[in-house]
DRENZARO-888333 format. One line per 2 residues: number of its first residue (from 0); their letters; for each residue x, y negated, z negated of C-alpha. Coordinates in Angstrom, 3 decimals. Last residue first. Example, Ala and Ser with C-alpha at 12.3 -4.5 7.8 and 13.67 -1.06 7.14 Angstrom:
REM residues 2
1 = SA = 13.670:1.060:-7.140; 12.300:4.500:-7.800;
END
This chain:
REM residues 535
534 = XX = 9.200:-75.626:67.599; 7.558:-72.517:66.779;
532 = XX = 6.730:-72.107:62.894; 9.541:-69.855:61.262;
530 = XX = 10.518:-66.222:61.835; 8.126:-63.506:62.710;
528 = XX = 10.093:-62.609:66.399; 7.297:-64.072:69.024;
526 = XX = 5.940:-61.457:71.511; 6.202:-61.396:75.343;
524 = XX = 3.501:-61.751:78.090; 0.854:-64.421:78.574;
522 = XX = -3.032:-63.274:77.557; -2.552:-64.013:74.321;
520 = XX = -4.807:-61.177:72.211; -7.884:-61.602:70.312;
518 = XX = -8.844:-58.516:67.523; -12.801:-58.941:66.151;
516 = XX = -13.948:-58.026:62.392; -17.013:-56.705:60.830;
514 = XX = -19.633:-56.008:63.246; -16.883:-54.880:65.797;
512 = XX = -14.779:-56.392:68.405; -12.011:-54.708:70.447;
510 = XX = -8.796:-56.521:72.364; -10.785:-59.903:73.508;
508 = XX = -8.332:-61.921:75.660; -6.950:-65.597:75.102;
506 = XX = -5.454:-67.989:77.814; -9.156:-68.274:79.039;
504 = XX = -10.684:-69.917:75.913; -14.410:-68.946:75.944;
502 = XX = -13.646:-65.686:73.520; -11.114:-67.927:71.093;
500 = XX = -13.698:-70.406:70.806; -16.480:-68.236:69.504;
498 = XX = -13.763:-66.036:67.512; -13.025:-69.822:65.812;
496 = XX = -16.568:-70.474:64.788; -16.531:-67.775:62.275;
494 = XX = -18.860:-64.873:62.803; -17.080:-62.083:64.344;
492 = XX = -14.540:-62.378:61.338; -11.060:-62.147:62.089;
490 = XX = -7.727:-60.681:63.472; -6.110:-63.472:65.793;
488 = XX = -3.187:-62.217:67.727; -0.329:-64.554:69.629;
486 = XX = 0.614:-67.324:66.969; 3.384:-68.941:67.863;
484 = XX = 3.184:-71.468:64.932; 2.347:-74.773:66.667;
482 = XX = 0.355:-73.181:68.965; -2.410:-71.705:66.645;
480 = XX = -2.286:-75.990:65.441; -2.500:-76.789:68.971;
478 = XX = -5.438:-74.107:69.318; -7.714:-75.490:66.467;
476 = XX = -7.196:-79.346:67.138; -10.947:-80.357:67.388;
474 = XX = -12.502:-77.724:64.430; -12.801:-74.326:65.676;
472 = XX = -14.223:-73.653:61.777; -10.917:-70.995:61.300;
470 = XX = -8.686:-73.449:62.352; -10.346:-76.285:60.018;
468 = XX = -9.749:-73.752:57.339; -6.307:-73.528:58.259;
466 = XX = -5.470:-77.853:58.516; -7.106:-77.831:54.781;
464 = XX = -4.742:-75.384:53.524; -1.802:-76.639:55.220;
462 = XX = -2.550:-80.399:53.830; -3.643:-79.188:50.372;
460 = XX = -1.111:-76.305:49.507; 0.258:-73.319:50.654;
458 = XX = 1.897:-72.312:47.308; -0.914:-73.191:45.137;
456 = XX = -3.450:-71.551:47.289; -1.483:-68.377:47.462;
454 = XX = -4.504:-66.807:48.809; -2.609:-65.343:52.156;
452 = XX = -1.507:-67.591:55.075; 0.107:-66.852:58.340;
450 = XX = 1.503:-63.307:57.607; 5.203:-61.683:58.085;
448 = XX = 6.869:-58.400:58.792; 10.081:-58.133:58.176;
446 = XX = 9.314:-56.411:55.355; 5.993:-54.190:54.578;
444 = XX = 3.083:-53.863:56.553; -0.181:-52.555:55.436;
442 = XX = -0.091:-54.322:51.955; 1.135:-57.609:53.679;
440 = XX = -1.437:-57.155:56.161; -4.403:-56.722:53.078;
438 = XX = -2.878:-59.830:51.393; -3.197:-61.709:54.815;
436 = XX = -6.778:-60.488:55.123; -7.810:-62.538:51.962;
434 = XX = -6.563:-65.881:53.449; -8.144:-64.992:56.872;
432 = XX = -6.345:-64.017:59.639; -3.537:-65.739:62.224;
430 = XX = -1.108:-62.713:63.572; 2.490:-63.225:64.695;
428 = XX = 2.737:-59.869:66.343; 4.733:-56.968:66.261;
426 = XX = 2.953:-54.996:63.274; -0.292:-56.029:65.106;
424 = XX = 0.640:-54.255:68.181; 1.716:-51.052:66.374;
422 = XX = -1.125:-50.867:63.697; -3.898:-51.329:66.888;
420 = XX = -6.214:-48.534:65.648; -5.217:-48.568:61.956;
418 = XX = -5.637:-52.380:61.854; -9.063:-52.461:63.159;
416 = XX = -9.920:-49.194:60.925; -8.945:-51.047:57.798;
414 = XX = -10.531:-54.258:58.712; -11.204:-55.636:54.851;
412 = XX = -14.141:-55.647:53.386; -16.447:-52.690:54.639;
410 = XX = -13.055:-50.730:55.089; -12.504:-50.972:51.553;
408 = XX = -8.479:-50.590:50.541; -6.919:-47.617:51.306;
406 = XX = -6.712:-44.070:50.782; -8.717:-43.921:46.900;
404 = XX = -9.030:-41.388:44.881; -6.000:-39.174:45.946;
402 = XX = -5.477:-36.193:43.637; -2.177:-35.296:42.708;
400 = XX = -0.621:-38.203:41.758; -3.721:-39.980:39.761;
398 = XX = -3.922:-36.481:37.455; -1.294:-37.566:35.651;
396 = XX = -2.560:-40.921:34.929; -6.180:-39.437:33.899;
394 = XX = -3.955:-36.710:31.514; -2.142:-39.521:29.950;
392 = XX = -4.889:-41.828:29.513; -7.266:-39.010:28.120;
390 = XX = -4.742:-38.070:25.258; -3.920:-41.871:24.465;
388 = XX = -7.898:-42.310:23.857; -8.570:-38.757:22.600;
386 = XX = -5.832:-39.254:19.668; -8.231:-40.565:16.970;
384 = XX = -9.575:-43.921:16.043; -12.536:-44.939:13.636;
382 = XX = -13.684:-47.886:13.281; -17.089:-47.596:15.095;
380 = XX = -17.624:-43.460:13.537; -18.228:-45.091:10.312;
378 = XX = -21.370:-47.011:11.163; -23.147:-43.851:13.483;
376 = XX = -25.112:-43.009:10.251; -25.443:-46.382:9.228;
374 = XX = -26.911:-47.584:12.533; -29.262:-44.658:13.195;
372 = XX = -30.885:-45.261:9.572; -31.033:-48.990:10.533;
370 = XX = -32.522:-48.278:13.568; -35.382:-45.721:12.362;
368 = XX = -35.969:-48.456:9.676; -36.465:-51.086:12.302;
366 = XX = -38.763:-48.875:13.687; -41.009:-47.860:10.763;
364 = XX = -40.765:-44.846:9.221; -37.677:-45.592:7.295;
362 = XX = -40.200:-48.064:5.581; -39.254:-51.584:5.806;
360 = XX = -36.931:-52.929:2.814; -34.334:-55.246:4.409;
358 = XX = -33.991:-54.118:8.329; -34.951:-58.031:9.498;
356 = XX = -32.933:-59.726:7.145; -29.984:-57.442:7.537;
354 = XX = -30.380:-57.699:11.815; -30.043:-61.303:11.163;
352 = XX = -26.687:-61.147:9.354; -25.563:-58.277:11.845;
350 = XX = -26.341:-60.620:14.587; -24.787:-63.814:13.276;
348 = XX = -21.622:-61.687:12.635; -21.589:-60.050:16.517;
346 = XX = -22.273:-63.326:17.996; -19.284:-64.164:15.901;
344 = XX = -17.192:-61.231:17.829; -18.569:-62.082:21.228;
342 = XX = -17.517:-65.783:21.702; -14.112:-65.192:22.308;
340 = XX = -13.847:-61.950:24.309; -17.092:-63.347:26.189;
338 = XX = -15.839:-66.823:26.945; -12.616:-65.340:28.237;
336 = XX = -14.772:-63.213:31.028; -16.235:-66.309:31.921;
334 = XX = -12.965:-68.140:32.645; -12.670:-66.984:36.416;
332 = XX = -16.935:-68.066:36.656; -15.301:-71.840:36.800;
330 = XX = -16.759:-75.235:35.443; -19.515:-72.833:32.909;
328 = XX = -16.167:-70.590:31.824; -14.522:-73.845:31.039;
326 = XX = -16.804:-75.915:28.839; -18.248:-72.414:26.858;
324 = XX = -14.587:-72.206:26.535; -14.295:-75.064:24.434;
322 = XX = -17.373:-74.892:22.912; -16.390:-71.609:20.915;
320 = XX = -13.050:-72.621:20.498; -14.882:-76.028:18.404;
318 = XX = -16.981:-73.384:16.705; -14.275:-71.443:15.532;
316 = XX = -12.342:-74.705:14.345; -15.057:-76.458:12.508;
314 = XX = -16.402:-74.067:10.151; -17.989:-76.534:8.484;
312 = XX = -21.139:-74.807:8.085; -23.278:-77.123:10.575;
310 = XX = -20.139:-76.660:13.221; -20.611:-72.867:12.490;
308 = XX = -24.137:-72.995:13.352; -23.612:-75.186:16.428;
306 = XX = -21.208:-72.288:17.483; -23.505:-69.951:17.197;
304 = XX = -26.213:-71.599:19.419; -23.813:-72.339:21.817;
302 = XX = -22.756:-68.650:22.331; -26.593:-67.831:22.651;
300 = XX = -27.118:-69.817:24.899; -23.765:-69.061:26.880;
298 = XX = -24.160:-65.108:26.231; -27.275:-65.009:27.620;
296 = XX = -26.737:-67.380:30.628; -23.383:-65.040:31.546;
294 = XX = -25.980:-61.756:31.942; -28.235:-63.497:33.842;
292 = XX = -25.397:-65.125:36.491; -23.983:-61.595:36.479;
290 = XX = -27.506:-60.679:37.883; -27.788:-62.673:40.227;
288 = XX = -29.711:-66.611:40.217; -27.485:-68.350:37.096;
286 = XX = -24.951:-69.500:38.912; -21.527:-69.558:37.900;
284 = XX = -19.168:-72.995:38.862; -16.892:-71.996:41.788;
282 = XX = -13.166:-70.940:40.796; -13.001:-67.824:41.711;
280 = XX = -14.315:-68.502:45.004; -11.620:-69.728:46.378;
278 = XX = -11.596:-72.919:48.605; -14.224:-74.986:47.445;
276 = XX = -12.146:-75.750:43.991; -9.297:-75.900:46.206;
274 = XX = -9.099:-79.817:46.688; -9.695:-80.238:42.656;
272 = XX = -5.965:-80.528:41.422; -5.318:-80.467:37.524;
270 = XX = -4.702:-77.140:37.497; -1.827:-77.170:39.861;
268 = XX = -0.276:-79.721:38.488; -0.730:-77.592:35.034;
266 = XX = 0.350:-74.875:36.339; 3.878:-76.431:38.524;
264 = XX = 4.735:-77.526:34.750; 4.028:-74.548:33.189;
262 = XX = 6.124:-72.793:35.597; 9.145:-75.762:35.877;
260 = XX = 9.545:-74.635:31.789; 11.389:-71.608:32.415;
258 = XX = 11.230:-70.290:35.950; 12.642:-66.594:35.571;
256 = XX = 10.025:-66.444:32.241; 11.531:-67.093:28.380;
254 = XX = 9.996:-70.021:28.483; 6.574:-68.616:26.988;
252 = XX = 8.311:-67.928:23.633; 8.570:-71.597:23.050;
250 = XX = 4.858:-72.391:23.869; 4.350:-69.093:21.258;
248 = XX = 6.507:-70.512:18.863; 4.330:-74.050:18.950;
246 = XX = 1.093:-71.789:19.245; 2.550:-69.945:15.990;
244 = XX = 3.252:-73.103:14.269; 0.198:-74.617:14.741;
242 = XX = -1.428:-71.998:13.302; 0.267:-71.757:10.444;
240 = XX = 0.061:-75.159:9.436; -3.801:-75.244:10.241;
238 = XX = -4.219:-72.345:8.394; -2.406:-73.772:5.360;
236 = XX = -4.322:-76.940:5.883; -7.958:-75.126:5.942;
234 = XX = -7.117:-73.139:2.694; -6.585:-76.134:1.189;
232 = XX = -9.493:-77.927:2.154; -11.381:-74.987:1.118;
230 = XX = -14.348:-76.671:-0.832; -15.892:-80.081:0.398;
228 = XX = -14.574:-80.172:4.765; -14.086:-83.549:5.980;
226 = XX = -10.435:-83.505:6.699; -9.084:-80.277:6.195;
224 = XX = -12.292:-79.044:7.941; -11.017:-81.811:11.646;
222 = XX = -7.005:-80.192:10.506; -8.381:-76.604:10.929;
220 = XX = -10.057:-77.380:14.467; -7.089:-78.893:15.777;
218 = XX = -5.014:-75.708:14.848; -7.891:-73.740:16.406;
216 = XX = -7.887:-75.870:19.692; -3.965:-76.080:20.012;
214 = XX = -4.726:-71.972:19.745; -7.024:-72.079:21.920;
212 = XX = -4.980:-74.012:24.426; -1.859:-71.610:24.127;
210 = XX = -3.492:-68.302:24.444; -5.186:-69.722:27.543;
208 = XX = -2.102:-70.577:28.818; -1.020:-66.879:28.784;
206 = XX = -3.374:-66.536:31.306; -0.165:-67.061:34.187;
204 = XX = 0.055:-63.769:33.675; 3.020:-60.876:33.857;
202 = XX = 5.837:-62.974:33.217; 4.585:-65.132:30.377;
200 = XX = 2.853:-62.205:28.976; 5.821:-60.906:27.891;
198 = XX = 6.712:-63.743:25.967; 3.727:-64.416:24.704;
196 = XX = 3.302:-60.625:23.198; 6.627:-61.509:21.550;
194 = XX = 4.855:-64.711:19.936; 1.827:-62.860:19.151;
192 = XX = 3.925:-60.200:17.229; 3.817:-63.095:14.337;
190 = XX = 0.021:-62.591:13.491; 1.050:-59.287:12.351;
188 = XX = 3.057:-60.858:9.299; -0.718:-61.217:8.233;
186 = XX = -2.593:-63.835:5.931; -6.277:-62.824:5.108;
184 = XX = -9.517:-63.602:6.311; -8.430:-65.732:8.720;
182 = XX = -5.371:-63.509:10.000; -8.058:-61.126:11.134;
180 = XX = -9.456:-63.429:13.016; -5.693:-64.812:14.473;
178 = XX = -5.613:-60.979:15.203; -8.810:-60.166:17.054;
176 = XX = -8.559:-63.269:19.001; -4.458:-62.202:20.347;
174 = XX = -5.652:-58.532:20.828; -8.829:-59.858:23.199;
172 = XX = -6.386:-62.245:24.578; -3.702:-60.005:25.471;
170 = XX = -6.055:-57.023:27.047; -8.140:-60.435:28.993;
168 = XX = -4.230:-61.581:30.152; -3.007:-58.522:31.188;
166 = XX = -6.351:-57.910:33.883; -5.159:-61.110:35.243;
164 = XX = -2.227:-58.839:37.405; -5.096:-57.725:39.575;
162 = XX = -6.143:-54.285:40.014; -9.735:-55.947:40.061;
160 = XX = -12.924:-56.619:37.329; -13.541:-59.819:37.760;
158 = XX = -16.853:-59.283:39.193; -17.563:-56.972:35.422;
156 = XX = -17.446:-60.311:33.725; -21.046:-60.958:32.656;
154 = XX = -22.560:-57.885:32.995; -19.550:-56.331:30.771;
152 = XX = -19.648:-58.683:28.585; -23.670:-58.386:27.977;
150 = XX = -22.951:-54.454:27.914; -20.354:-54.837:25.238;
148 = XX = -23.708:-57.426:23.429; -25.774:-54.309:23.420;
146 = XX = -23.341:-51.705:22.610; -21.895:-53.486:19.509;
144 = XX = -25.464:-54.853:18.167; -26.684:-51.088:18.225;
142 = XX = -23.300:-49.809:16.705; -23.606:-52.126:13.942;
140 = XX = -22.077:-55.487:13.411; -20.016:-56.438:9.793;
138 = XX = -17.135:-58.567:12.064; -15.080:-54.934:11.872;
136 = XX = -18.177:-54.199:14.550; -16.922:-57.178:16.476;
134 = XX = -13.352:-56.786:16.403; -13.734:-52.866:17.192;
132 = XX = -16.169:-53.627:20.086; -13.688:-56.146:21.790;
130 = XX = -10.948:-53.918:21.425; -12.875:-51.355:23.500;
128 = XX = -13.337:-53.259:25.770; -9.825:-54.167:26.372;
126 = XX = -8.923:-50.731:26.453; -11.827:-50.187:28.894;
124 = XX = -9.990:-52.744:31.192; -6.533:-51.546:31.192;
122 = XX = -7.619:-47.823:31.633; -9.078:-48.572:34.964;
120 = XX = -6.390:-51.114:36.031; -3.709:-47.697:35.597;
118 = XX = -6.464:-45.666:37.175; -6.419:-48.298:40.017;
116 = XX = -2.978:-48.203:40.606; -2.678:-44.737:40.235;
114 = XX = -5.101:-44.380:42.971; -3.145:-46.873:45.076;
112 = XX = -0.115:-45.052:45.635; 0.846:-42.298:42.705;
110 = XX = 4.317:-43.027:41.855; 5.371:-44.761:44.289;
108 = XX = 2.240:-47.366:43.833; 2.657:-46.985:40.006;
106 = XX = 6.307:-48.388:40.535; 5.002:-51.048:42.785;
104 = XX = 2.500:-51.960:40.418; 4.249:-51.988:37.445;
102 = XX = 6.851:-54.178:39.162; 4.066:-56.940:40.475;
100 = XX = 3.080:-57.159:36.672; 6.749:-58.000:35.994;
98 = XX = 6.661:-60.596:38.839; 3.480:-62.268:38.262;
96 = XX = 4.812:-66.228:37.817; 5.805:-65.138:41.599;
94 = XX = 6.706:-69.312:42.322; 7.145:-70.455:45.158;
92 = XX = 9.813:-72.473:47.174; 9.754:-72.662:50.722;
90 = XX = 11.345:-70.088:52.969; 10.035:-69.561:55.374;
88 = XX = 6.164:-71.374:55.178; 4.083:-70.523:58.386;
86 = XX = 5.763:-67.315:59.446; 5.002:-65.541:55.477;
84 = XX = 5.703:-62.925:52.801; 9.119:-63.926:52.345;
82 = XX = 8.558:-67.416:50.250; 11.660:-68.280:48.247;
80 = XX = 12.318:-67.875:44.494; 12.209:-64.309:44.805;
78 = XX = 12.833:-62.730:40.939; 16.197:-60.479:41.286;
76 = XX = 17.231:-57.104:41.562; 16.792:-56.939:45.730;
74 = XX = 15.139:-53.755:46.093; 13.521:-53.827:42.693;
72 = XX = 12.133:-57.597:42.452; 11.335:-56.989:46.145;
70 = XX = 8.964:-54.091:45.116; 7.430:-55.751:42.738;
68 = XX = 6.503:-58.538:45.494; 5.260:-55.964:47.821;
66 = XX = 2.497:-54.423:45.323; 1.749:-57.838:43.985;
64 = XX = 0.351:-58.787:47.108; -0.939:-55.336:47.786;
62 = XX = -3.213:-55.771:44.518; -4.398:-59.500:46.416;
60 = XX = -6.481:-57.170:48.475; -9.747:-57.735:46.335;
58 = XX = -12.289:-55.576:46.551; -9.541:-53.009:45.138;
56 = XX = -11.190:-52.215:41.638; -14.493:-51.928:43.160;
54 = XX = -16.815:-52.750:45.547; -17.208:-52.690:49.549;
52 = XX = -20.408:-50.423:49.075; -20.372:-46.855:51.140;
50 = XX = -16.130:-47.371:51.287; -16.182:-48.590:47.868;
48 = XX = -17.256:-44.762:47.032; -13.719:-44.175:44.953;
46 = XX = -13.723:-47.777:43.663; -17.084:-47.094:41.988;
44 = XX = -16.164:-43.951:40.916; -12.744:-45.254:39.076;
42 = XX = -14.775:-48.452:37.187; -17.494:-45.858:35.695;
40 = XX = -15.320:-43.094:34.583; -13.624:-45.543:32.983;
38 = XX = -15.908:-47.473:31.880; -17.640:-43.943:30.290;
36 = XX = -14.156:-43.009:28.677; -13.862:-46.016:26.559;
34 = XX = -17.513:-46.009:25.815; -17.135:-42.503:24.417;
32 = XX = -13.821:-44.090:22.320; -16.268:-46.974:21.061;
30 = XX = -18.636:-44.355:19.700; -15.973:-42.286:18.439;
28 = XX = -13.886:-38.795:20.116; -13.595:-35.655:18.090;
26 = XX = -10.071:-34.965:18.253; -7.957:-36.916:15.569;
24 = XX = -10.719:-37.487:12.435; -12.850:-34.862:13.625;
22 = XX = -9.973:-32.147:13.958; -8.410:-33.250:10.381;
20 = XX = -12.385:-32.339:8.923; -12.517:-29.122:10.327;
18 = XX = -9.549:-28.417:8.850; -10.445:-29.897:5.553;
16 = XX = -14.109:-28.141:6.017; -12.340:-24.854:6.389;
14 = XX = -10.062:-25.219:3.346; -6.226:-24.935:4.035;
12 = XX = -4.467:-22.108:2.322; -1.770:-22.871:-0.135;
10 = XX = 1.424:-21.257:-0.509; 1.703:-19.522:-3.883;
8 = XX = 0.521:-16.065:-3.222; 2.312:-15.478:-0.040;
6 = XX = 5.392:-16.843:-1.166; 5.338:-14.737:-4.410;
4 = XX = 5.329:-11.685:-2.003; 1.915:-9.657:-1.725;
2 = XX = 2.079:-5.941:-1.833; 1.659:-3.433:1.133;
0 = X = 0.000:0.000:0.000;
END
């Protein structure tokens, strides 16, 4: 008969609930990390049927921008300080403020082309998400508040939602808010990893500016309580201290980019310029007749509404950020996303105050008592975090090589089959498209070849800008100004005034026209090398 050994008997067994207990905690995925995965899920299928409904994480073509411009970084081991990318502008100085994000592109594009790309984006924007539920349900709101007002944000913002280098700067800010919160309640050395995050951000962002002005805004805000506030005058001067010394480090931090301070400087002149406003449409004014129009009007009343009852408690500085970006995201839908990471946590607060009041003492029969049993028992599982999150990022990233999502960018957009057919004449050819084709060309040809204008709006500038559109309207002047650069191919929309002039003009020949695009060739002989505007 076998005996036990002393080790045997002595070393402990572990309980089955403990175990089961350990594989909740790290396996079993929460509320916020189900709505992690379900974005996901949700932002990679609609890319991967963009070519039934032009959406998605690639709608916009600026990704193979960034693509080539990583790329140079690691081919040539420096930041380009001089324009490559087109025959108009050789040359000039620009600035690729996006550099490092440009890098993580390219090296996800050899890694896994553009599916890991959009994965990658994917992931980026449910984290962010996901942040913004945990700050709001550590701001006392229950699951139903957090999954209502998520889906708000995500009605709101979900048209910027593109493999685009900005997708840095909503993960930063929703960390950045979450912290300087937290930092509110109680002092934190974490507060101090902001300036770091700054200086990364610097170089993969211009958004870091946002950082900068709501914290100026906060800081303000804290001196305006110091000031006229009763009790907590103290407080509000030590936060206003610290404050403005970490958005003073953070400005500092923010040099540390391959432009120093001639960045901000070319920002803010660009910012304060107007001629583009009707240019890109990322900067029009929302409107309030679709459905992300809806979505941002609910959050803005509501937003305001909070913020006047902060101002009416004296807390001055959160309501002033609130107002402050109400201001910007209703001049330009690119801040509206902002708006919601800011004003989303202390429309979380009012609503778990109001959803107290309303729960207090009804019958567990009742509905609201039905919700408030549902929201305590799912309570726990909002601020909880496991390993399913890092788990399913590394298996979706892996999985991005082998299986190809996405081929190319939306034919319904862009004129993937166009290009495809004629990909040797084109390649050749000094080419005048639209600004959001020229991305797409870049993207479908690499070095030497070279585009007539792309949406660097702040590189082009005013004059060319204005003198392109007029090309594309067949404005007086349209084929001197195609001369002046040796253009010899047009790739563009059936629709713009320009392919009407370019089909009655007899030193230009129709190639192939479709219902989304139409290819004109110069009828004389001979192709211009992509260097420099003709003389």
């Amino acid at each position: 008969m076998a005996t036990k050994t002393m080790s045997s008997l002595t070393t402990p067994v572990a309980h089955p609930v403990a175990r089961e207990n350990w594989v909740r905690r790290w396996l079993v995925p929460s509320v916020p990390e189900l709505l992690f995965f379900a974005i996901v899920a949700w932002l990679i299928g609609y890319t991967a049927t963009a070519d039934m409904t032009g959406m998605g994480l690639l709608r916009d073509s600026q990704t193979g921008y960034h693509i080539r411009t990583g790329e140079f970084v690691m081919t040539h081991g420096t930041v380009p300080m001089r324009d490559f990318l087109s025959f108009t502008k050789p040359g000039e100085a620009f600035y690729a403020w996006e550099w490092l994000a440009g890098v993580g592109s390219a090296l996800l594009f050899q890694w896994g082309g553009l599916s890991a790309i959009v994965v990658a984006s994917a992931l980026i924007l449910a984290l962010t998400l996901l942040i913004m539920m945990r700050h709001m349900a550590e701001r006392r709101a229950n699951v139903v508040a957090c999954v209502f007002l998520i889906h708000l944000a995500i009605g709101a913002s979900s048209i910027h939602y593109l493999a685009r280098p900005h997708i840095f700067t909503l993960l930063f800010m929703a960390c950045a808010l979450w912290t300087i919160d937290r930092d509110r309640e109680k002092t934190t050395p974490w507060l101090w990893t902001l300036v770091p995050l700054t200086a990364l951000w610097a170089n993969l962002h211009g958004g870091f500016f946002g950082l900068l002005v709501s914290g100026g805004v906060l800081t303000a805000g804290c001196l305006t309580e110091w000031l006229f506030a009763g009790q907590g005058r103290e407080a509000a001067l030590r936060r206003s201290i610290r404050w403005g010394a970490l958005t003073a480090a953070c400005f500092a931090a923010s040099l540390v980019n391959p432009y120093g301070i001639n960045e901000h400087i070319h920002l803010v002149q660009f910012m304060r310029e107007t001629w583009y406003l009707g240019l890109t449409e990322e900067y029009y004014a929302p409107t309030f007749t679709n459905a992300a129009g809806a979505y941002y009007g609910v959050l803005l009343a509501s937003g305001i509404a909070v913020a006047m009852r902060l101002l009416w408690r004296r807390q001055i500085a959160f309501g002033l950020l609130i107002l402050a970006w109400s201001y910007a995201s209703s001049r330009s839908v690119r801040h509206v996303p902002i708006y919601a990471i800011v004003v989303l946590p202390w429309i979380a607060a009012e609503s778990a105050e109001w959803w107290r009041r309303w729960t207090a003492g009804q019958s567990a029969r009742t509905l609201a008592g039905t919700l408030e049993k549902m929201a305590r028992d799912y309570q726990p599982s909002l601020m909880r975090s496991g390993l399913f999150v890092p788990l399913a990022a590394i298996v979706m990233l892996a999985s991005s090589r082998s299986i190809e999502l996405v081929a190319d960018f939306p034919d319904p957009v862009y004129p993937v089959a166009m290009v495809n057919r004629h990909a040797g004449e084109i390649r050749a050819a000094r080419v005048f498209s639209p600004d959001g084709w020229g991305h797409y060309l870049t993207y479908k040809f690499p070095e030497p070849f070279r585009i007539y204008v792309d949406g660097r709006t702040d590189f082009f500038g005013e004059s060319f800008s204005r003198e392109y559109v007029n090309t594309m309207n067949g404005i007086a002047g349209w084929d001197r100004t195609l001369n002046r650069y040796g253009v010899n191919m047009a790739l563009i929309p059936p629709d713009i005034k320009l392919a009407e002039r370019l089909a009655k003009d007899p030193s230009w020949q129709m190639v192939e026209h479709t219902d989304s695009s139409v290819l004109f060739r110069r009828k004389e002989s001979g192709v211009f090398v992509q260097q420099g505007p003709k003389k």
